[in-house]
PLY file of the C-alpha trace (Angstrom):
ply
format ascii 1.0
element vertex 346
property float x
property float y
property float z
element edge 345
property int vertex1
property int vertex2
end_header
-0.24 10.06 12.55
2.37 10.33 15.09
4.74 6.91 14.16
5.80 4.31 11.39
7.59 1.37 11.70
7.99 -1.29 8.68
9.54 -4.87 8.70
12.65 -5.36 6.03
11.73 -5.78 2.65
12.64 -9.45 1.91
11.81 -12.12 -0.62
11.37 -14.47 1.95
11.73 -15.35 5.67
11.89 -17.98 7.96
8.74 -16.81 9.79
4.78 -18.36 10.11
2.50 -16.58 8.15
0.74 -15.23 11.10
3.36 -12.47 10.72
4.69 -12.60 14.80
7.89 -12.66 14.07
7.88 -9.54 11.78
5.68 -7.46 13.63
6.68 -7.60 17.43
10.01 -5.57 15.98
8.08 -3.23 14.25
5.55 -2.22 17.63
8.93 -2.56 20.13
10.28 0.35 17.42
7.34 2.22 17.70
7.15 1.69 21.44
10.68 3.33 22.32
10.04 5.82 19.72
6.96 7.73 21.32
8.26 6.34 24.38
4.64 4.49 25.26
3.90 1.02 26.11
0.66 -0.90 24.61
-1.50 -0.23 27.56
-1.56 3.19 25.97
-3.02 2.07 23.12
-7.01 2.56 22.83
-7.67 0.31 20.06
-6.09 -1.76 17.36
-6.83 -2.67 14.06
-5.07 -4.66 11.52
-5.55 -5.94 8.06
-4.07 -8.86 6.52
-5.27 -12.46 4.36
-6.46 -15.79 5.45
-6.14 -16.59 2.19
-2.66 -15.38 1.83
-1.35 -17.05 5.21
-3.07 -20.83 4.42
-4.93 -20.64 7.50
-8.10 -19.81 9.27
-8.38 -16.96 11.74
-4.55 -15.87 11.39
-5.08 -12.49 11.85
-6.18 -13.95 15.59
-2.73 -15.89 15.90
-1.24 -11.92 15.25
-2.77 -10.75 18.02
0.05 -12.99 19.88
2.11 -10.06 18.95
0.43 -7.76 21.07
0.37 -9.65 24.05
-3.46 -10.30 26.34
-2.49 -8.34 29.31
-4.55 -5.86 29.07
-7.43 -6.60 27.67
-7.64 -4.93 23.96
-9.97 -3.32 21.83
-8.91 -4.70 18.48
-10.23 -5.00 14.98
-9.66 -6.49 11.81
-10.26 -6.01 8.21
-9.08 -8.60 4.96
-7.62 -6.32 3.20
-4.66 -4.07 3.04
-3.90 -2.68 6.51
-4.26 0.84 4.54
-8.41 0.31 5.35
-7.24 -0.87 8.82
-6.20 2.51 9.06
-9.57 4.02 7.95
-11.34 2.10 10.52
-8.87 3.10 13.47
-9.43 6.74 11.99
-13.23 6.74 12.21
-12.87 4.78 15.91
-10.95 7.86 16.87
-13.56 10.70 14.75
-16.03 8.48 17.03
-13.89 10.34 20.42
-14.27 6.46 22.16
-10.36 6.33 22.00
-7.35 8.85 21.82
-4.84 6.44 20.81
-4.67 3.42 18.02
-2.11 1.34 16.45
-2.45 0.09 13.32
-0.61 -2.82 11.54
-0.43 -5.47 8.10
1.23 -8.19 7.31
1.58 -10.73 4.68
4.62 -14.03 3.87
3.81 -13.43 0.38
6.60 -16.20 -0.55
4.47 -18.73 1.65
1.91 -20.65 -1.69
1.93 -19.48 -5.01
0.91 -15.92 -4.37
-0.42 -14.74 -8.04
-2.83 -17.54 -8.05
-3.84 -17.16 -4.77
-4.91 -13.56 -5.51
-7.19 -15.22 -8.32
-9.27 -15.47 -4.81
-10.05 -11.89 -5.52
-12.24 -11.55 -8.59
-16.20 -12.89 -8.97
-16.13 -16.11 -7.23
-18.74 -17.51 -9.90
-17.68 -16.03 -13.24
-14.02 -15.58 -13.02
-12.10 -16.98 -10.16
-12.59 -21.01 -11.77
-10.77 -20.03 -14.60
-7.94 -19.41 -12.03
-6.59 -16.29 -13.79
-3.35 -15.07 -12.01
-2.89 -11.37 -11.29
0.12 -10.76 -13.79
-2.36 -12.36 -16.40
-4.78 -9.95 -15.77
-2.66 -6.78 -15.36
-1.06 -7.91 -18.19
-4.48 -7.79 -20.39
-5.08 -4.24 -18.80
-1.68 -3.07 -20.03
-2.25 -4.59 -23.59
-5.55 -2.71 -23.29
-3.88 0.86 -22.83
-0.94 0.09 -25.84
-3.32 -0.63 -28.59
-5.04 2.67 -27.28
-2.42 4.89 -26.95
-3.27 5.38 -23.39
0.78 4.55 -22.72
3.90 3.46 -24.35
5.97 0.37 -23.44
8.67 3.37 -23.05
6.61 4.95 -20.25
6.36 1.65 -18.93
9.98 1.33 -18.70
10.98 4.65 -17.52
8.37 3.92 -14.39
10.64 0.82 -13.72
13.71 2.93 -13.80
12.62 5.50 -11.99
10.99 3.49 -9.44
14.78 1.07 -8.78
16.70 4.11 -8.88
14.77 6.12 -5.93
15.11 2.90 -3.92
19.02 2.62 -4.25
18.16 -0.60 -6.02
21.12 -2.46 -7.87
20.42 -5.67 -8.12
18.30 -5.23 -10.75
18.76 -4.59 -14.65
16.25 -1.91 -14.36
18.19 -0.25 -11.97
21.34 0.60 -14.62
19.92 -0.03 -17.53
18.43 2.21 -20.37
15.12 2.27 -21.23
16.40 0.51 -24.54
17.79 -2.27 -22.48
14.78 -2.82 -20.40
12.89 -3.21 -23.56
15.10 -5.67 -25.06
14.47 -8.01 -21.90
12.16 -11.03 -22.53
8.39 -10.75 -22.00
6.90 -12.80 -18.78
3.43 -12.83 -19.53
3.13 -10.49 -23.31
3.16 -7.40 -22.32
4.85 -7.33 -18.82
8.80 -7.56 -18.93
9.90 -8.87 -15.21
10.40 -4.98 -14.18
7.34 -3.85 -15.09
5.71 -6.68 -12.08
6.03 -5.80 -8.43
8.39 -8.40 -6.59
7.01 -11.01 -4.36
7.99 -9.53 -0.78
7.44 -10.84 2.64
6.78 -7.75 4.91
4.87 -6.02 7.78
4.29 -2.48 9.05
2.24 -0.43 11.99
1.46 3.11 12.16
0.12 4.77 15.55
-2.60 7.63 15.33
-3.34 9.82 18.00
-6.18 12.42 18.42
-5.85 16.13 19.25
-3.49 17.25 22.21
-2.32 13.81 22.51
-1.12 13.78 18.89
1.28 16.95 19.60
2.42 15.25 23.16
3.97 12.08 21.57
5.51 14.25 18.48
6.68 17.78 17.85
5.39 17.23 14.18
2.73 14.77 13.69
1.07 14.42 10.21
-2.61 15.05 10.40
-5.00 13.23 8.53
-7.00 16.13 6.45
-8.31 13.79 3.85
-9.30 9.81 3.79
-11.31 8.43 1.59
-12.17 4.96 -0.51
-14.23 3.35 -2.98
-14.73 0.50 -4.97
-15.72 -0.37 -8.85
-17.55 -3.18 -9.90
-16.43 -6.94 -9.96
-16.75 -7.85 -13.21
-13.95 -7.36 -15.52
-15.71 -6.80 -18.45
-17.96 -3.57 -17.28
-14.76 -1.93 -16.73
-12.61 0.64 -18.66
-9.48 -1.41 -17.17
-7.19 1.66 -18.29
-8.93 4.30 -16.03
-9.08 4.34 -12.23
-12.66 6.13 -11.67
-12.81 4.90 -8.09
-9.26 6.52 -7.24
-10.08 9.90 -9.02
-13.55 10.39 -7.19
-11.21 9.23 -3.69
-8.92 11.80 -5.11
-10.93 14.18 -5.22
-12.77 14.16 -2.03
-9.79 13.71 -0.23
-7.93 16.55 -1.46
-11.36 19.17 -1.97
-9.93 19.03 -5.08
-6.64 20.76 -5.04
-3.64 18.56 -5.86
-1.56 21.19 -6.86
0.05 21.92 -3.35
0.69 18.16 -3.01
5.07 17.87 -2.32
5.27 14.26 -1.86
3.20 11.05 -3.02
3.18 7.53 -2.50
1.07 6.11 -4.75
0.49 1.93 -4.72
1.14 0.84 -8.34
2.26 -2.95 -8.47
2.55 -2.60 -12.18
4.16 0.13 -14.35
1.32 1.08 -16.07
-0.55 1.43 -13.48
1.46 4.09 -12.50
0.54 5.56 -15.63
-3.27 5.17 -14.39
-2.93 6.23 -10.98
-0.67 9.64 -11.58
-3.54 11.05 -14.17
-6.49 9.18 -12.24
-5.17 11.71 -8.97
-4.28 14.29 -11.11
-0.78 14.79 -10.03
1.21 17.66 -10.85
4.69 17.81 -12.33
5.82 19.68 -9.30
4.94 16.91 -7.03
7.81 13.81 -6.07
6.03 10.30 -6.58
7.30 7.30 -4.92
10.55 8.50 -3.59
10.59 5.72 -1.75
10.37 3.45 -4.85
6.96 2.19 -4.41
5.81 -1.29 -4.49
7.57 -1.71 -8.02
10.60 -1.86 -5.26
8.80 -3.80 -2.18
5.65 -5.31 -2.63
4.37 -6.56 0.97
0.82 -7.75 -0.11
-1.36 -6.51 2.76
1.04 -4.13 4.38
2.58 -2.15 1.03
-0.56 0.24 0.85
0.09 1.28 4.55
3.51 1.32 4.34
2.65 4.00 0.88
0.97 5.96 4.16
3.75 5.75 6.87
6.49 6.65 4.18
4.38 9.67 2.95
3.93 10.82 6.74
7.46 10.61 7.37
8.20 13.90 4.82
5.69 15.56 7.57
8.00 14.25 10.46
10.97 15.38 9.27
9.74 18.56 7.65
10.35 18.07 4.21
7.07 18.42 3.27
3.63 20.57 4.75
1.08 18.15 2.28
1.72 14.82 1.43
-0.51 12.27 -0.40
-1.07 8.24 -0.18
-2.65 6.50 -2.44
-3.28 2.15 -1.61
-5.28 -0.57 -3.79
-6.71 -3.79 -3.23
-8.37 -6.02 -5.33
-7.50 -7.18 -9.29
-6.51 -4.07 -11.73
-7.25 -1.40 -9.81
-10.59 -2.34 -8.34
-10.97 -0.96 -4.95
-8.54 1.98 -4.27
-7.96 4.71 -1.20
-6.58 8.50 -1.25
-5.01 10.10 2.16
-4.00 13.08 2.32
-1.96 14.49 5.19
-0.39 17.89 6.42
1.86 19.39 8.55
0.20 21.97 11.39
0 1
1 2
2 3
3 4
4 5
5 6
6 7
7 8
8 9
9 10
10 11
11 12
12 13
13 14
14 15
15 16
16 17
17 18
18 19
19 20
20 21
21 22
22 23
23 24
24 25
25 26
26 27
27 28
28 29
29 30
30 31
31 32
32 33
33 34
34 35
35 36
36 37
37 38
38 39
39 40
40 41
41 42
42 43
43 44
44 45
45 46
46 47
47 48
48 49
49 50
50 51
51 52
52 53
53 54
54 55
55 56
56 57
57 58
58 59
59 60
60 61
61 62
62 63
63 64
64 65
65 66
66 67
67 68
68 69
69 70
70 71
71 72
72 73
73 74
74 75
75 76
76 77
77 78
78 79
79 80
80 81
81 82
82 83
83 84
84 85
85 86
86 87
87 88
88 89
89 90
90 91
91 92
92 93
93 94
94 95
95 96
96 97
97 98
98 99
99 100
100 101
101 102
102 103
103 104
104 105
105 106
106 107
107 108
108 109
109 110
110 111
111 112
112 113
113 114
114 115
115 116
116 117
117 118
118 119
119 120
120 121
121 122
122 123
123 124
124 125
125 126
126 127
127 128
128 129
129 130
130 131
131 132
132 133
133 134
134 135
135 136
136 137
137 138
138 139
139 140
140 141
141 142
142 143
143 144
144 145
145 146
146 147
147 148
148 149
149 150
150 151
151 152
152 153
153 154
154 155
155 156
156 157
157 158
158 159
159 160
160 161
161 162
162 163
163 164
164 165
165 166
166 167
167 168
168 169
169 170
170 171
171 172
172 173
173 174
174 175
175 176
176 177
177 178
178 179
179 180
180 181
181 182
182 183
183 184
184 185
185 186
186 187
187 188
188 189
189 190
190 191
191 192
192 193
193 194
194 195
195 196
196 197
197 198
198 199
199 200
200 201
201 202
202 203
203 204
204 205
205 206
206 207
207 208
208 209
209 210
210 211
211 212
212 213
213 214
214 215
215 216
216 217
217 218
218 219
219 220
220 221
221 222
222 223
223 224
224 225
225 226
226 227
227 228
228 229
229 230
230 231
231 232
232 233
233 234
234 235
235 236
236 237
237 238
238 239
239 240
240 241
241 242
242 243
243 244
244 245
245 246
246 247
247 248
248 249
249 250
250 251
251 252
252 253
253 254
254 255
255 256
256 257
257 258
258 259
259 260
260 261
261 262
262 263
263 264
264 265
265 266
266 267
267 268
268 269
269 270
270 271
271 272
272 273
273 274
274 275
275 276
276 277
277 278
278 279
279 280
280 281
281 282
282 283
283 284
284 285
285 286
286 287
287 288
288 289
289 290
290 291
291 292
292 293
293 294
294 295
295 296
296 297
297 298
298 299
299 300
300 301
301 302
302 303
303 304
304 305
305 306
306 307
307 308
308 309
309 310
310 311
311 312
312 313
313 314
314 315
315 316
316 317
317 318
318 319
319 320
320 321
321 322
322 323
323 324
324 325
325 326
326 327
327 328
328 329
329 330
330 331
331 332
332 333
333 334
334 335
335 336
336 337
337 338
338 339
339 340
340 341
341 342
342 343
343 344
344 345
């Protein structure tokens, strides 16, 4: 990874929900930056929602924001842009292209986003009942209470730790105690509004680059020394919904199994307890800083927020405050599909 560029983090914008107007900023930044233009660029990939945007084919209307002269190579995948940047990765293993840029999107404030992502689970057992993604974190985090997997105090201390590494103070959790956040109202029994991800309209790109190139458009890029995904089954029911299987067997294949030299991760928890979930799935150590950026609890781009987990993790290579980093993105309802990244300085 040699660049990272991410829209502002905003409730809503005045945009179309092919995501033009947020992402021709983002590659102009990345342009100037490595000081390239996008007939340097071997291939692109990007990953966003049909679904999401209300319209057929509009990761095709993004490609506006790349411009047809010259001809690309370009990709897609419906999904967070984080498995966009798995594909661009393998393109480049494959030695066809040196160079890629990868980008997400998503107008999350476009629809009724939590019921739109209903559009995720089994489209014959549980996607008529329309269930809406707090509703069914919401039974996952009852799940882990009456188990003692977590406390509604661990719950709340995610929230505040999560507003006060993002400089957020607009937002009770922000100030508050962890007393005060549990004296807040429930929104859907037993999620409190800070313990759900904001709806956030957003975009991001991150450029890789392969070998010498890599070290000719940055002193410090952060090389990819780990990448891998998987996925757990559909139905709700088959699942232990307060373990993440899929992210520690990522986990562990991405990092050959040593997490205790990790400095820095990003990890992709739109819920509190997830966080819970996630930290233990990975197997993070106390030494390691998670979310210093404030995570998607903070800014929750849906289709851009588990490569922007990537690009923020990378930038603690780029500036040298780290030597191993780790990113961790998710897709899907409670945890169902999730990816582990691990990157290093060389």
């Amino acid at each position: 990874m040699v660049g990272f560029a991410h829209a502002p983090h905003v409730r809503s914008t005045e945009g179309t929900t092919n995501g033009i107007e947020m992402l021709i900023p983002c590659f102009d930044a990345l342009y100037q930056e490595l000081d390239i233009e996008k007939g340097d660029i071997g291939f692109w990939c990007s990953g966003s929602s049909d679904y999401l945007a209300g319209r057929p084919f509009s990761f095709n209307s993004a490609v506006n924001s790349i411009g047809a002269v010259p001809p690309i190579n370009e990709s897609h995948v419906e999904m967070d842009a984080a498995w966009a940047l798995y594909e661009a990765y393998i393109k480049l293993l494959t030695g066809q292209v040196e160079t890629a840029l990868v980008y997400g999107f998503g107008k999350s404030s476009a629809g009724i986003l939590r019921r739109v992502l209903a559009l995720q689970t089994d489209p014959y057992t549980v996607a008529p009942l329309w269930p809406d993604s707090v509703s069914l974190a919401g039974l996952q985090a009852r799940a882990g209470l009456d188990s003692g997997k977590w406390t509604a105090e661990q719950m709340a201390q995610v929230a505040l730790d999560s507003f006060a590494a993002a400089g957020r103070t607009d937002n009770v959790s922000a100030t508050g105690t962890i007393g005060e956040l549990l004296e807040q109202p429930f929104f859907a029994d037993p999620l409190r509004r800070h313990d759900i991800a904001p709806i956030t309209d957003g975009a991001s790109a991150i450029v890789l680059a392969a070998g010498d190139k890599a070290r000719e458009l940055r002193e410090t890029p952060a090389w990819i020394t780990g990448f891998e995904h998987r996925i757990e089954t559909p139905i709700l029911g088959a699942r232990d919904l307060t373990t993440s299987p899929s992210t520690a067997a990522s986990a562990a294949v991405a990092t050959n199994g040593d997490t205790g030299s990790i400095d820095v991760a990003e990890i992709c928890a739109p819920f509190t307890h997830q966080h819970v979930i996630l930290t233990e799935a990975i197997g993070l150590p106390s030494s390691t800083i998670v979310n210093p950026s404030g995570g998607a609890l903070a800014a929750n781009p849906m289709f851009s927020v588990g490569l922007e987990r990537i690009g923020f993790a990378a930038q603690h290579i780029f500036n040298g405050s780290a030597q191993r980093v780790l990113a961790h993105a998710t897709s899907g309802p409670v945890l169902q599909q999730n990816l582990i990244a691990v990157l290093e300085a060389q």
